[in-house]
Structures are given as C-alpha cells and as structure tokens.
Steps between C-alpha positions, in 0.01 A plus 500: 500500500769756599715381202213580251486811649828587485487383120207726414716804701811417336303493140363809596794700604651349182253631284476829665864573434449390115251739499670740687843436270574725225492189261159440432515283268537153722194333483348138608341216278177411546555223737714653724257801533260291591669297741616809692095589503460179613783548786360816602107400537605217674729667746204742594339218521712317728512814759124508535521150604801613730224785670225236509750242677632821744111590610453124544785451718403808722183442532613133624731653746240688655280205514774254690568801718090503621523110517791502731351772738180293457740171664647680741205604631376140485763382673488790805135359498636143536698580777244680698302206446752262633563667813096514529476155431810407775318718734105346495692159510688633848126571591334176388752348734444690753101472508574117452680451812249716698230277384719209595551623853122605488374130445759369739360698777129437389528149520473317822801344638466135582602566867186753480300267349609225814384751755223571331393095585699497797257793666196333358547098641567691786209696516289186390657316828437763710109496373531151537637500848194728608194345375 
C-alpha cells in the first residue's frame, strides 16, 4: 500500500518536473500513460482505505477502553461480593451454634428426666403409705 503510494508520488513528481522542464517535448506512450493513471487512482484509492482502517481502529480503542472499565468494575463488584458472602457465612455459623446450644438446653437431661420418676414413685408411695 505505501509502496503504491510512493509509486504514484514518485510518477507524479516525475511528471511535474517534465512539465516543469524547459524540454517539453518528452512525452509517454499510451500504455505507460495509462498505467501511471492507473497508479495514481489506485493510490488515492489505497489512502481512503488507510482513513477507513484509522477510524476503525479508533473507534475500537475506545470501545476496549469502555469494556475494560466495564471489568474492572465487575470485578470491584466481585470482591464486595466475596467479602459479603464470607461474612453471612461467619453469621450462618454463628446462628447455627446458638440454635445448637438452644436445643441442648431445651431438651431434658436424662438425669432430669430420672428425677422427674424418682419424685413421682415417691409421691405414689407416700399416697400409698396413707390410704
């Protein structure tokens, strides 16, 4: 691309100074004429592409620079989940043992449950004993 521009430039200049010369009379055949037409048209061609490519890859950058804001936020939003998540599981622990400990002291002990029949055969005998 850069070397068919430089052709068509070169071609140009080259041209320009025969024009420019005081010997007029150098002139071109027919096909190389229209090769160096051919040169030139594509050349201009060939930097329009160059301006469409340059837009492109701008407009690119600017998108890859929003995506990577867009993931770092993400990833400060991770985080901040993480430590939430770390800290409702410290909780959930904590609630479980309570209930543990809660259940432990609802439930009767066996040695209560022994007194409990302990103070009633004795309460039976001592019915017992007075009828």
């Amino acid at each position: 691309m850069k070397k068919n521009l430089g052709l068509a430039l070169t071609i140009l200049v080259i041209s320009l100074w025969i024009n420019l010369s005081p010997a007029h009379a150098v002139c071109f055949d027919f096909e190389t004429g229209s090769r160096m037409v051919v040169e030139l048209e594509l050349s201009q061609i060939e930097k329009e592409k160059c301006t469409l490519v340059e837009e492109s890859k701008n407009e690119l950058m600017g998108q890859i620079d929003s995506l990577t804001t867009i993931v770092e936020k993400r990833e400060q939003e991770l985080e901040l989940k993480d430590k939430q998540m770390d800290e409702y599981k410290g909780l959930i622990k904590e609630q479980n043992q309570l209930c543990k400990e809660a259940i432990k002291e609802a439930k009767p002990s066996i040695m209560d449950g022994f007194l409990k029949i302990l103070a009633g055969v004795a309460i039976g005998i001592g019915i017992a004993l007075t009828l």
